[in-house]
C-alpha positions in Angstrom: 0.0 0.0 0.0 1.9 3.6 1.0 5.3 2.4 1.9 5.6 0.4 -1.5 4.0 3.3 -3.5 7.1 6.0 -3.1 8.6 4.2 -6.6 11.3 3.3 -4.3 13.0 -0.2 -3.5 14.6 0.4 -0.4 17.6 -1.4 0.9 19.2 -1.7 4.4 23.1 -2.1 4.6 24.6 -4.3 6.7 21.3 -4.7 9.1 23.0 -8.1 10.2 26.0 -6.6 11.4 24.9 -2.8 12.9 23.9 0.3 11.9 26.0 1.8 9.4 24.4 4.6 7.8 26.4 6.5 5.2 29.9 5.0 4.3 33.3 7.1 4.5 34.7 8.1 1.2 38.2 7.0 0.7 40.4 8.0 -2.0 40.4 7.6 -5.2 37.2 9.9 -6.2 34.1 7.4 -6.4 34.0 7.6 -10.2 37.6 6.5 -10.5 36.9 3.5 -8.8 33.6 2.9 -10.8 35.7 0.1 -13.2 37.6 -1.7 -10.6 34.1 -2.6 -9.3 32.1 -3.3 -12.7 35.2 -6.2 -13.0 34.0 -7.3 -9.9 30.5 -7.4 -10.9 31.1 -9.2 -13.9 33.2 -12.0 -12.4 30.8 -12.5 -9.5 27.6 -12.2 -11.4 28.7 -12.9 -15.2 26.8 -9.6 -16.4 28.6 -7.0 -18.7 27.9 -3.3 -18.7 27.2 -2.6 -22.3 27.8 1.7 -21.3 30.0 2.9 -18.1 28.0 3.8 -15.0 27.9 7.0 -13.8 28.7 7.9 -10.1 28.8 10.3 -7.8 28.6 11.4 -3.9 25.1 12.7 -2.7 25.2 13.9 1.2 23.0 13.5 3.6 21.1 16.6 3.5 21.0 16.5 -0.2 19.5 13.0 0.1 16.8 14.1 2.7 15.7 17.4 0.2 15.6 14.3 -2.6 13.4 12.0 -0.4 11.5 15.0 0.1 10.3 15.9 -3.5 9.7 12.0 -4.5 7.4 11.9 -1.2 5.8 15.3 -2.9 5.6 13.6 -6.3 4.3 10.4 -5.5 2.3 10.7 -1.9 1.0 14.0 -1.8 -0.6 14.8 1.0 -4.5 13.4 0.5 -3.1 10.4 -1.2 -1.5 9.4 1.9 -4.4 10.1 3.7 -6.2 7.9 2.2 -3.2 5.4 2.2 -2.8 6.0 6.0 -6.5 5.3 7.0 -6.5 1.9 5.1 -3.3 1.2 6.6 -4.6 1.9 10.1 -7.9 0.3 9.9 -6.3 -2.9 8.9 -4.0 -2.4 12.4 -0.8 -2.1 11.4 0.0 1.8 11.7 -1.2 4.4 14.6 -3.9 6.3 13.2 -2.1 9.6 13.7 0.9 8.4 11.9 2.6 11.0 9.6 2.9 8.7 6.8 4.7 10.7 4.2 7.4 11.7 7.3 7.5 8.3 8.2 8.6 7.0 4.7 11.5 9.6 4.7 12.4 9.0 8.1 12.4 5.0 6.8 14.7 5.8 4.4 16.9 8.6 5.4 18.3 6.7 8.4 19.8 3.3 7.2 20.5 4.0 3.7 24.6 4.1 1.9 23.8 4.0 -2.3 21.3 4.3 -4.9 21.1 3.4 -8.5 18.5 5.2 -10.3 17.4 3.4 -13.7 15.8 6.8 -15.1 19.0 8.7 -14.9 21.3 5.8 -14.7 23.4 7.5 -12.3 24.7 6.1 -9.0 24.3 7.5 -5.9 26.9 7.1 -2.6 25.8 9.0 0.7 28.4 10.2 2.6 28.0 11.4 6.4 27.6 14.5 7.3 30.0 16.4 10.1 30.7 14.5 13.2 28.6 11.5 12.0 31.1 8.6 11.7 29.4 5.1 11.0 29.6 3.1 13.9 31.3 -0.1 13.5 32.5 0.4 10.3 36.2 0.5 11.5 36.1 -2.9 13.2 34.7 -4.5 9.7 37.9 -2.7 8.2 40.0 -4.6 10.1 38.4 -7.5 10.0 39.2 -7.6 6.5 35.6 -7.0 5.2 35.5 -4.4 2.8 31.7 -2.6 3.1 32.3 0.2 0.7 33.0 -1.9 -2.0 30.6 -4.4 -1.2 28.0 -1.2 -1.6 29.6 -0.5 -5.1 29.2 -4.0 -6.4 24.9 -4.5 -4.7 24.7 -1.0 -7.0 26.1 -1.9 -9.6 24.7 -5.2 -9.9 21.3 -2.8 -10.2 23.2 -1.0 -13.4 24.1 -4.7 -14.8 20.6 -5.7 -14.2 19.3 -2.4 -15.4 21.6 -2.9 -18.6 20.2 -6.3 -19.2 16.8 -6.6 -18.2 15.3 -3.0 -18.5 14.5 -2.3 -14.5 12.6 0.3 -15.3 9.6 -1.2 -17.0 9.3 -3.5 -14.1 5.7 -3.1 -12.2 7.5 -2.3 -8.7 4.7 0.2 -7.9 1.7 -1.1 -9.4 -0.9 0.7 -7.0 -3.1 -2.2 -7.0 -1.0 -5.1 -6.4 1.6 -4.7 -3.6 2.2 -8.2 -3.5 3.5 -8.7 -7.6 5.6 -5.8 -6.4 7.1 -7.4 -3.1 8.0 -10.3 -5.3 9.7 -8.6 -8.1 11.7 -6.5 -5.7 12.5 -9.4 -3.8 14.2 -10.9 -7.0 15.8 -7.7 -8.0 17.4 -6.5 -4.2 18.2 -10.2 -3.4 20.3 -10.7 -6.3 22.4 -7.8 -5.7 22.5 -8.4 -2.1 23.7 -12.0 -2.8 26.4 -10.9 -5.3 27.0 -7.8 -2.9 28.2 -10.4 0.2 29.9 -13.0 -1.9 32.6 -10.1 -2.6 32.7 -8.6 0.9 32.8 -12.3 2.4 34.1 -14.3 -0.5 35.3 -17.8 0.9 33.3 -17.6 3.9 29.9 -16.5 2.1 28.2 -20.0 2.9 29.0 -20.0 6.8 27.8 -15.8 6.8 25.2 -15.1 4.5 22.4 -17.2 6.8 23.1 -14.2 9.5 23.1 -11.3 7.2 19.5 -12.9 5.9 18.2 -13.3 9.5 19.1 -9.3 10.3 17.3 -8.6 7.4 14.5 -10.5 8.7 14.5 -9.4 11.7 13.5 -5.9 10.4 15.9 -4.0 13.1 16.5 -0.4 11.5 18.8 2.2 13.2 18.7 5.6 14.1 14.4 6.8 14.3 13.5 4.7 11.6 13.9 1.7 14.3 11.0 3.4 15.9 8.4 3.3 13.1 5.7 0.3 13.1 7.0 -3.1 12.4 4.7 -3.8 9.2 6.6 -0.7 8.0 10.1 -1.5 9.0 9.1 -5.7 8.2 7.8 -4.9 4.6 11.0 -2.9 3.9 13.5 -4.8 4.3 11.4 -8.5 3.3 14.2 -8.1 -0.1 16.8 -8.3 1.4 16.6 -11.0 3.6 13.7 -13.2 2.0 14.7 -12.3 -1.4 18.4 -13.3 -0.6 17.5 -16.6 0.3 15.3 -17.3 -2.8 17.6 -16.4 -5.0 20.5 -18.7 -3.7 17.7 -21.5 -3.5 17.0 -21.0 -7.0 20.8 -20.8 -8.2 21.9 -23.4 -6.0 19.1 -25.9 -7.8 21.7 -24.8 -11.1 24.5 -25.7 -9.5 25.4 -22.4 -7.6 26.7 -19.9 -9.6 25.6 -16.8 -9.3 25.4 -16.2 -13.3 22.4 -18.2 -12.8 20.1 -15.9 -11.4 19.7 -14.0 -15.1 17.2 -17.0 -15.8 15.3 -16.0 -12.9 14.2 -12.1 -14.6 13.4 -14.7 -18.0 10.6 -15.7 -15.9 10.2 -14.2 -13.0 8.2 -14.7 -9.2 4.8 -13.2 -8.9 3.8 -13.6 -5.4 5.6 -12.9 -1.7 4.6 -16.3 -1.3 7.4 -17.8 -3.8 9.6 -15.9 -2.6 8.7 -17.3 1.1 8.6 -20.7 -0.4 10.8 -21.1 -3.2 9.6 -24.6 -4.0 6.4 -22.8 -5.4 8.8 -21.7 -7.6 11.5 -24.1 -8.7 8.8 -27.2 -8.5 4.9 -27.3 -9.5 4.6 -23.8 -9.7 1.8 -22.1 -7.4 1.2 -19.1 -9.2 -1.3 -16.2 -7.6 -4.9 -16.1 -8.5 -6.2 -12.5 -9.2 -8.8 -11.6 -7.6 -10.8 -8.7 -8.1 -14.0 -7.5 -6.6 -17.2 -5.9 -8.1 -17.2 -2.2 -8.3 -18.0 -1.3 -4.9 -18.7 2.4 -5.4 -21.6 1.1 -7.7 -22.9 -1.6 -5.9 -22.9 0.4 -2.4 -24.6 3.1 -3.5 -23.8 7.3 -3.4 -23.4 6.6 0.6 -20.1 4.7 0.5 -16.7 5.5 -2.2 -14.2 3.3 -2.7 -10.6 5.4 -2.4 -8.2 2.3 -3.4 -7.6 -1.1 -4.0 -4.4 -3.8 -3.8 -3.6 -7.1 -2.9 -2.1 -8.2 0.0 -0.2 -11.6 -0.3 0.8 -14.1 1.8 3.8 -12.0 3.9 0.9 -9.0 4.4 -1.6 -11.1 5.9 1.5 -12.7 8.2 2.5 -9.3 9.6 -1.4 -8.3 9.7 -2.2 -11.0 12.3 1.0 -10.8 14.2 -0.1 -7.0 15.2 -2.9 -9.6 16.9 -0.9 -12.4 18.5 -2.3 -13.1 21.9 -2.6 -16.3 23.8 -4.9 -17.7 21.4 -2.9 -16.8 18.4 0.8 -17.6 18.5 3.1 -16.7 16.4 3.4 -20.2 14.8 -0.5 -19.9 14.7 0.3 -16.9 12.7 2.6 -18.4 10.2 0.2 -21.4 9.3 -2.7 -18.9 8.9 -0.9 -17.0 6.0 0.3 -20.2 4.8 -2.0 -22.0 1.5 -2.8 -18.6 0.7 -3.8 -18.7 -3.5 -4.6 -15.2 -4.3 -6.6 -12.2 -2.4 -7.8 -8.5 -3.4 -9.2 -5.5 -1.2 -10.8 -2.5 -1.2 -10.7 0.4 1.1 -14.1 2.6 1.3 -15.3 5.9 3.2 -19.1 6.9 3.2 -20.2 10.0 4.0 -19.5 10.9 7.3 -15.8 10.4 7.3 -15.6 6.1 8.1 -13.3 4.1 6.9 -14.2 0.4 6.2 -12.4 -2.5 3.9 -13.8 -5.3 2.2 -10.9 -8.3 1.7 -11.8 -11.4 -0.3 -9.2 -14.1 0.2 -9.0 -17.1 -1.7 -6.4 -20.6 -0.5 -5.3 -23.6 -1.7 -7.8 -25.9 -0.2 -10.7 -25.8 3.0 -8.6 -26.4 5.8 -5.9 -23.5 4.5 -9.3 -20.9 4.3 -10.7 -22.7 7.3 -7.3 -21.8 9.6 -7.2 -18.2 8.3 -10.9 -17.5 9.2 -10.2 -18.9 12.7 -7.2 -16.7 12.9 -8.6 -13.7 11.7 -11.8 -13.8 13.7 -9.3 -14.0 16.4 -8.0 -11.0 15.6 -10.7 -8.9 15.1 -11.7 -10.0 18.9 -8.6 -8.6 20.2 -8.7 -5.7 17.8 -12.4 -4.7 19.0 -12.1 -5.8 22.0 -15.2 -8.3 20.9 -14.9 -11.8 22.1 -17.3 -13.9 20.2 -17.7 -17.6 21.6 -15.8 -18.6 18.5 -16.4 -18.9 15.1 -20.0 -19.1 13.9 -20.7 -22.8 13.8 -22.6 -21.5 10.3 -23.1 -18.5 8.6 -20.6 -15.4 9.0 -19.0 -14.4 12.6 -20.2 -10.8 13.0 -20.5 -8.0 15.7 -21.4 -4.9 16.6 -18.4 -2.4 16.6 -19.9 1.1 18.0 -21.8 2.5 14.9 -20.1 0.0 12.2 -20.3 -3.6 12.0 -17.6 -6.1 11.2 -18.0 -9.4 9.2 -16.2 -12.7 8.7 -17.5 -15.3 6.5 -15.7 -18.5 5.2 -17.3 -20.6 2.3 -15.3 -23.3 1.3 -11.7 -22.4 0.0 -12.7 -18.7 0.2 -13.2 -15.7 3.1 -14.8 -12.7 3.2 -14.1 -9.8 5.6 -16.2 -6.6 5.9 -14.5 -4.4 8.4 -16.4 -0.9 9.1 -19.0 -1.1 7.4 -23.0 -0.2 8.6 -25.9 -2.4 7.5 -26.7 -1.4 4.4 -22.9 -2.8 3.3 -23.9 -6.2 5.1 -27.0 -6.2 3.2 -24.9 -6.5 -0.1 -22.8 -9.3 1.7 -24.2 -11.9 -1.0 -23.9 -9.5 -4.3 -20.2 -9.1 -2.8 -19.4 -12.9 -3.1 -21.6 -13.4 -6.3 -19.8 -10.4 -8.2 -16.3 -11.4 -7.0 -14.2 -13.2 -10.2 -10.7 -15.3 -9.7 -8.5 -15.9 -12.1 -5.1 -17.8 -12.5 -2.4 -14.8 -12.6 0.6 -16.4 -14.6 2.5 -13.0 -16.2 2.4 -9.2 -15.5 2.5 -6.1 -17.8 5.4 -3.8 -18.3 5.7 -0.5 -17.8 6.9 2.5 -20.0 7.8 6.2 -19.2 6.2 8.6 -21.4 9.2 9.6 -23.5 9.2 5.6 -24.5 6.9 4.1 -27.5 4.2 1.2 -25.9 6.3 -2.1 -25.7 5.2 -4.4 -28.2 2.5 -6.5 -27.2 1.6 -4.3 -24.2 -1.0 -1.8 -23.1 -0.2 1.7 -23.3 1.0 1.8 -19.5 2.9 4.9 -19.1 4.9 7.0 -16.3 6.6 3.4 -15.2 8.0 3.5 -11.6 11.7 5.0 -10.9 13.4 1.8 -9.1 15.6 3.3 -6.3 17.4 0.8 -4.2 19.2 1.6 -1.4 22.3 -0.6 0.3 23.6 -3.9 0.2 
């Protein structure tokens, strides 16, 4: 939803081993050292640079006034409003948060490099007075060399750029968060993978399992550590998650790195390959798409619909773990977002300011739909304050939440949630299922900026998303 939206890919660096921040620039100038570093790339990776990379140092407050204007360009300010209230009324954000200063603050404060695919340029941050990294000497000694390990995750991005056109990738879609978690995850985990095989080298193997975990772990330094975990845990899924599924998908070729070019030939649709990689490499359990009648239409003038996206398997994990209580454990968690097959929601406010979601989910088979119902009606008992006696031994699981109502209804392999909504929207519960349509989702369009003819075979799909990945 809002923190995938900025047309950013944000990276972490070294979140394993501490909080680095911006890295000290040694001599030579960072453009002079541009070509030891492509070598690199290409003997680690086995991608060529067809046109040198440009490169340059950005500080600190010059990266802040950048963050600044793509927040303005891309959130402005009733945009995230909108974004915000969804966010919250799922439960994962306060419902004061400043969600355009939170996405800078995200960024600004564990971020060392960018690569831009627009201008083709990279960016180095460097700190600003009396703001040594911490930790970075120690690594120095210890033989690990972080700045260039930064150069070769970036310029991995200019290889892949080079090769595969990263700019026409969907990253930002708008209405399907999840496609764009998974395509991230393939791009950020490559380069993070080639990235640690040069700082580590021969001891890669025995390492890289503890970079991942940091990753996971979604620890952030400085104020950004603050922020709420489905913020912090959605940013930095790439770089560990997408690490790991891309050294299971080389390792099934034999290991090399090189490999991982036949992974952007056809490439992971859902956060739940990436979480399961043998959805990938075996039968392959692509998404369904699912996508819901049009709500403004069907509700009548009382209620609009403001947007819709998808939320995917890793999502609906971090949704219910804002609700773990006794009841619902964190392993209870896990196997809830687990069998998911494909979902699609819709956040709505009527008249007098309310904001309500409808979510349709759909899963592999009864029991997977049945465990997520049971779970989520959990949820929404802790989230209201509501306990119920359980789930409804038939029908939907509802109740009364001050002047809205809330519903939770499982048919079969499918769910449907109505969360806000008065009873004139619980009235329409059946022309909600009945006008719902699924279907198998086994490719995605590319994108094209507006100075670039329509790709062949493509819809005219224009302003395509500015990839800007951060780190190693």
């Amino acid at each position: 939803m809002g923190v995938r939206n900025l047309r950013t890919a944000v990276g972490i660096l070294a979140l394993a081993l501490g909080a680095w921040g911006p890295i000290p620039q040694s001599e030579p100038p960072i453009q002079d050292r541009v070509p030891h570093f492509e070598t690199e790339v290409t003997k680690l990776r086995g991608l060529g640079f067809s046109k040198p990379v440009k490169a340059d140092i950005m500080t600190k407050d010059q990266f802040r006034t950048f963050l600044r204007k793509e927040v303005d360009r891309d959130m402005p300010a009733d945009k995230a409003r909108l974004y915000a209230r969804g966010l919250a009324k799922f439960g994962v954000i306060p419902k004061d948060l400043d969600l355009r200063e939170a996405l800078v603050r995200l960024t600004l404060d564990a971020t060392a490099a960018f690569y831009d695919p627009d201008t083709k340029e990279l960016k180095v941050l460097s700190p600003g007075p009396g703001e040594p990294p911490v930790g970075f000497d120690a690594l120095k000694k210890a033989g690990i060399d972080l700045e260039g390990a930064v150069l070769v995750h970036e310029l991995t991005h200019a290889a892949q750029d080079q090769a595969f056109d990263l700019s026409t990738l969907p990253l930002d879609t708008g209405d399907d968060d999840d496609l764009s978690l998974a395509l991230r995850s393939l791009v950020e985990g490559d380069a993070s993978a080639v990235g640690w095989k040069y700082a580590f080298r021969g001891q890669f193997d025995a390492v890289i399992g503890l970079v991942d975990e940091g990753y996971k772990s979604g620890e952030l330094p400085g104020e950004a550590g603050k922020l709420p975990a489905y913020l912090r845990l959605t940013l930095t899924f790439p770089y560990g998650y997408g690490t790991e599924f891309v050294l299971a998908c080389v390792r099934k070729k034999g290991g090399a790195l090189s490999a991982a070019s036949d992974l952007f030939k056809d490439m992971p649709l859902s956060s739940e390959q990436i979480l399961h990689p043998e959805k990938y490499l075996g039968e392959r359990d692509d998404p369904i798409q699912v996508t819901l009648p049009d709500l403004s239409r069907l509700l009548g003038p009382e209620w609009k619909e403001t947007f819709r996206n998808v939320h995917g398997e890793y999502s609906i994990r971090l949704i219910l773990r804002e609700f773990e209580s006794r009841k619902l454990s964190p392993i209870d968690v896990r196997r809830a977002a687990e069998g998911w097959g494909g979902d699609g929601y819709a956040v709505l406010e009527d008249s007098r300011g309310r904001t309500a979601y409808v979510w349709y989910t759909t899963w592999d088979t009864d029991r997977d739909a049945a465990e997520f119902y049971e779970a989520y009606t959990l949820a929404l008992q802790k989230k209201y304050d509501k306990p119920l006696d359980g789930p409804a031994p038939s029908g939907p699981s509802r109740w009364a939440t001050g002047d809205t109502r809330v519903s939770c209804e499982l048919r079969g392999r499918d769910v449907l949630v109505l969360d806000g909504v008065g009873e004139d929207v619980l009235a329409k519960t059946q022309a909600i299922w009945a006008g719902t349509a699924k279907k198998a989702k086994t490719t995605f369009e590319r994108v094209h900026r507006k100075s670039e003819p329509p790709l062949p075979g493509n819809p005219d799909k224009r302003d395509g998303p500015r990839e800007f990945s951060i780190g190693n």
